[in-house]
C-alpha positions in Angstrom: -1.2 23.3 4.1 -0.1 21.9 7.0 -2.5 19.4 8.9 -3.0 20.1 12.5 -3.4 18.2 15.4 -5.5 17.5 17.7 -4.7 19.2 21.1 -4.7 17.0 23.2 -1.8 15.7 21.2 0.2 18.6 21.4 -0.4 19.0 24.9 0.9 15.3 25.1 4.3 16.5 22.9 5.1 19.7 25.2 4.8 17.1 28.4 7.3 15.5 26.8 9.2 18.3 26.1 9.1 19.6 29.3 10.1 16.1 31.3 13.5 16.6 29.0 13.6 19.5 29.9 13.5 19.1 33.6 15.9 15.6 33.1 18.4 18.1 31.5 18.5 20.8 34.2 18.4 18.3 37.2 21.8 17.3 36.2 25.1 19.2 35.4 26.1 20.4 31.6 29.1 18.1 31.9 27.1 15.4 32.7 23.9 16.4 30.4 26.4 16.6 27.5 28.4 13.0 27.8 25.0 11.5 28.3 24.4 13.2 24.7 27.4 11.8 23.4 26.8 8.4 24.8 23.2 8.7 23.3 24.5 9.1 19.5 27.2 6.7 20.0 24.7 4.2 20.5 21.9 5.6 18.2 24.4 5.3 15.5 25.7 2.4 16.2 22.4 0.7 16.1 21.5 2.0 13.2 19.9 5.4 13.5 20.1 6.8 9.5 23.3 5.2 9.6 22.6 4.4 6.0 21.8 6.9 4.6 24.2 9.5 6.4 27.0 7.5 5.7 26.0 7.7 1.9 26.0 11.3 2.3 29.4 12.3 3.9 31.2 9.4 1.4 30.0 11.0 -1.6 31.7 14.1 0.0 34.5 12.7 1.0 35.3 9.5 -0.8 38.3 9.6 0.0 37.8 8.7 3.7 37.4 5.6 5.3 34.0 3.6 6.4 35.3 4.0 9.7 36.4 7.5 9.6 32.9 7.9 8.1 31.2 6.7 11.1 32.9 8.8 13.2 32.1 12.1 11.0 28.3 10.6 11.7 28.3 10.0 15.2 30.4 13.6 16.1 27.4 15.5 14.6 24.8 13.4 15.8 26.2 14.2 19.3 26.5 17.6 18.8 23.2 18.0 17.8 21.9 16.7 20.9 24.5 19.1 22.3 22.8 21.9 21.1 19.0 20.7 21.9 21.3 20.5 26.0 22.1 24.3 25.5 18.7 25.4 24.2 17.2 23.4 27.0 19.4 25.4 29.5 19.6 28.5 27.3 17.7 31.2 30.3 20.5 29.7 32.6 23.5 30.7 30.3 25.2 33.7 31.9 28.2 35.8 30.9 30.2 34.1 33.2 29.3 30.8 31.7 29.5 31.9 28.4 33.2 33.3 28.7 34.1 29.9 29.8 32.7 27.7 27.2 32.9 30.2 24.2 36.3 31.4 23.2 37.4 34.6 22.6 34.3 35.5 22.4 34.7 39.3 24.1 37.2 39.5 21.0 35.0 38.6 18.7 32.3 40.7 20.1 34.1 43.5 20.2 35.1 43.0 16.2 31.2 42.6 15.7 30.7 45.8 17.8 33.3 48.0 15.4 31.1 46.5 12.0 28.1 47.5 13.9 29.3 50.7 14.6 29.2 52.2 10.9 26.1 51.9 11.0 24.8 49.6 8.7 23.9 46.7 10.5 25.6 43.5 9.2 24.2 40.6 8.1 25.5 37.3 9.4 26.0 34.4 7.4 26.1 31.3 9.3 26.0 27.2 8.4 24.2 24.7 10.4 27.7 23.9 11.8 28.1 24.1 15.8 25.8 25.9 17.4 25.4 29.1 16.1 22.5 30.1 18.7 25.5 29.7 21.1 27.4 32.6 19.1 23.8 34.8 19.3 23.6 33.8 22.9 27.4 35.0 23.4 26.8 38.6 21.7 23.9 39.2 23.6 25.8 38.5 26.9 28.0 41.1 25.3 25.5 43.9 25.0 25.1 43.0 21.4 21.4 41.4 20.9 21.0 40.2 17.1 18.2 39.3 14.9 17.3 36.0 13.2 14.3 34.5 11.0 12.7 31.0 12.3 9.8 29.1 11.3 6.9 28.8 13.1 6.9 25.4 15.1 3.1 23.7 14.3 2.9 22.9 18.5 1.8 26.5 19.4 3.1 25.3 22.5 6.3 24.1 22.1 6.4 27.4 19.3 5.7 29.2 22.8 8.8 27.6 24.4 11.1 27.9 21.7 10.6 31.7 21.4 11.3 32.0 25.5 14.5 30.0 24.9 15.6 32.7 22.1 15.9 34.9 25.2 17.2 38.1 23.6 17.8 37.1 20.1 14.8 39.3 18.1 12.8 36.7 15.8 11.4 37.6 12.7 8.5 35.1 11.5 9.4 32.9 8.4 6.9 33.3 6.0 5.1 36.2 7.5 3.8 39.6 4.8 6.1 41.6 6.3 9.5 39.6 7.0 11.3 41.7 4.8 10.0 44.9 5.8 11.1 44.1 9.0 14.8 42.6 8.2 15.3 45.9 6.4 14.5 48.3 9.2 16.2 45.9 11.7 19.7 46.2 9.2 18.6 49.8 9.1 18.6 50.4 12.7 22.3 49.5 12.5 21.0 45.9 13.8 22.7 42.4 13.4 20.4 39.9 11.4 22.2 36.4 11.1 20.8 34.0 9.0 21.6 30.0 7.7 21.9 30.2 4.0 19.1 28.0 2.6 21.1 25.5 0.6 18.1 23.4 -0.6 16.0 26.3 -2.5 13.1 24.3 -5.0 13.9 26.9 -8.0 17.2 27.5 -9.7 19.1 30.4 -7.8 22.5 30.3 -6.8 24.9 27.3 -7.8 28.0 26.7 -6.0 30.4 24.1 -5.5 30.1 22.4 -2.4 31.0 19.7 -0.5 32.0 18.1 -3.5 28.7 18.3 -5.4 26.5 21.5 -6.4 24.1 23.5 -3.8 21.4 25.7 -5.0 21.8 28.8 -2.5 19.3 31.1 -1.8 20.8 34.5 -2.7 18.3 36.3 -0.7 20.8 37.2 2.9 23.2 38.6 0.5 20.4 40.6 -0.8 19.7 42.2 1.8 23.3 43.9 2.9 23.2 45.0 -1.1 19.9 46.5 -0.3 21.1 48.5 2.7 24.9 48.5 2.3 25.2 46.4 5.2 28.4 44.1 5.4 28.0 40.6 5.3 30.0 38.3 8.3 31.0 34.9 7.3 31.4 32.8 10.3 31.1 29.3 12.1 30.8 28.1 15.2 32.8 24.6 16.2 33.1 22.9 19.5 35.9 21.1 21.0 36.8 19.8 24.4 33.6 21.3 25.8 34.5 24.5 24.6 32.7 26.6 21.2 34.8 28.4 18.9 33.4 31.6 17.2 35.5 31.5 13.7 35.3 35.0 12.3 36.2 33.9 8.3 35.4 37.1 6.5 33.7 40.6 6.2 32.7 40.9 2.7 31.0 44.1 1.4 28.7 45.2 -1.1 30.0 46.8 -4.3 28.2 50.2 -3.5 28.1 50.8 -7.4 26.7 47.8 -8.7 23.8 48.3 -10.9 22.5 45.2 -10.8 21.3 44.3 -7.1 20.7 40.5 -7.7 23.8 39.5 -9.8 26.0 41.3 -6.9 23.7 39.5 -4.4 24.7 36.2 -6.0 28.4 37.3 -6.1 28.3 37.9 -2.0 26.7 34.6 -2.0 29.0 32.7 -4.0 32.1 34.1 -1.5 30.4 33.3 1.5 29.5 29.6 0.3 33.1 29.6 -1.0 34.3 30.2 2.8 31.5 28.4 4.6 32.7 25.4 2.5 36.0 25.4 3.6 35.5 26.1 7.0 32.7 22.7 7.5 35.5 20.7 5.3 38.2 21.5 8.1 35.6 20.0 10.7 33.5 17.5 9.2 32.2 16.4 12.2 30.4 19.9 13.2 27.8 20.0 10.3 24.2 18.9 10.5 24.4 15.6 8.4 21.1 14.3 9.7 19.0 17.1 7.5 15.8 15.0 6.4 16.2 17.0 2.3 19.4 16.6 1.7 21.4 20.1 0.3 22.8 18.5 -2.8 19.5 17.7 -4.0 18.9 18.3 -8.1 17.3 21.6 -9.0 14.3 21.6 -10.5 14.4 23.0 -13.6 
């Protein structure tokens, strides 16, 4: 059980929060997002898991360089303050902006609007590559307001914040009795309910081949388009130049006569990994390598 605070202390956190906040929107995105850059240049530099996170992306990649390394590390660590920019300014991202600094996206909307259309829903299948709250953001713009689960953040206040910053995007409570009554009705309701893979599952599930090692995958997003016959969207969002990418890789679909839910489940799973892995491999430098239990983690068995 998770210890709590006392709250004075988390009234002390959301200050902080909130003075970000304000540094962030007193200045313009260009300028909010080189200071970001600047910020993990240095953070690196000095040390910041540098480690550690080199460790990591070597043993993926051991064929690249210490030097290519370090810039695979400090690419992510900047666009991960990136991101925290756009959530900070999330309530101020209109259409306009968004069909500047996401491309395609009316396209890719559109192609999301046609799965969405048979009635199904669609499940989403997303890494933690980009920003994919960018790509929620985007469909919303486009009349096409999705669903996602989140945790629960232990600052009730900052909790508070982050579900204002959601805007439109419908969250469904990790951990909460009726999550997956919910996720069901919501696919149901011919709804879109992305979800992140969860790649560091404590009990054997799913094995795949990843980024050069193993990752137990939860096959439990898959299980839910074989539940409801909903499609499942492989996709990932990449940013370049200033500008995000929506990468549409696949629409895969349940075997409507499968007999066995979970073993089809774990087939959806295994070809949406099998994309997802190839896609984060082509950019290196978009995926979350800061994450504090690493994915490639043994399984206990």
């Amino acid at each position: 059980m998770a210890r709590h605070k006392p709250r004075f202390v988390y009234l002390l956190e959301y200050a902080a929060l909130r003075t970000a906040c304000a540094a962030v929107n007193a200045v313009p995105y260009r300028i909010a997002c080189a200071c970001a850059r600047l910020l993990a240049s240095a953070a690196v530099t000095c040390g910041f898991h540098k480690a550690r996170t080199l460790e990591r992306i070597t043993s993926c990649f051991p064929e690249k360089s210490r030097s290519e390394a370090l810039a695979i590390a400090k690419e992510s660590l900047a666009n991960i303050l990136m991101n925290a920019v756009e959530m900070i300014r999330a309530p101020r991202l209109t259409k306009k902006w968004i069909t500047a600094h996401v491309k395609d996206i009316a396209l890719y909307a559109e192609r999301l609007r046609e799965v969405l259309a048979e009635g199904k829903g669609a499940v989403i299948m997303v890494p933690h590559s980009g920003n994919w709250y960018m790509a929620a953001w985007a469909m919303a713009q486009y009349g096409l307001p999705l669903a996602a689960i989140a945790a629960r953040q232990r600052n009730p206040y900052v909790d508070a914040w982050m579900k204002r910053q959601y805007g439109s995007i419908e969250v469904v409570e990790r951990g909460h009795a009726s999550v997956m009554r919910t996720i069901l009705a919501l696919l149901k309701n011919g709804r879109g309910f992305a979800i992140l893979p969860d790649l560091r599952v404590p009990a054997r599930d799913v094995e795949v081949p990843f980024l050069n090692g193993t990752a137990n995958v939860s096959h439990g997003g898959a299980l839910f388009a074989v539940a409801t016959g909903a499609p499942v969207v492989v996709a990932i969002m990449r940013r370049k130049g200033g500008v995000h990418t929506f990468d549409h890789l696949a629409t895969l679909r349940p075997d409507p006569d499968a007999t066995d839910r979970r073993a089809e489940a774990a087939r959806l799973t295994r070809e949406a990994m099998a994309l997802l892995d190839a896609g984060i491999k082509r950019t290196p430098g978009q995926w979350f390598w800061y994450n504090k239990r690493w994915i490639l983690q043994p399984v206990k068995r």
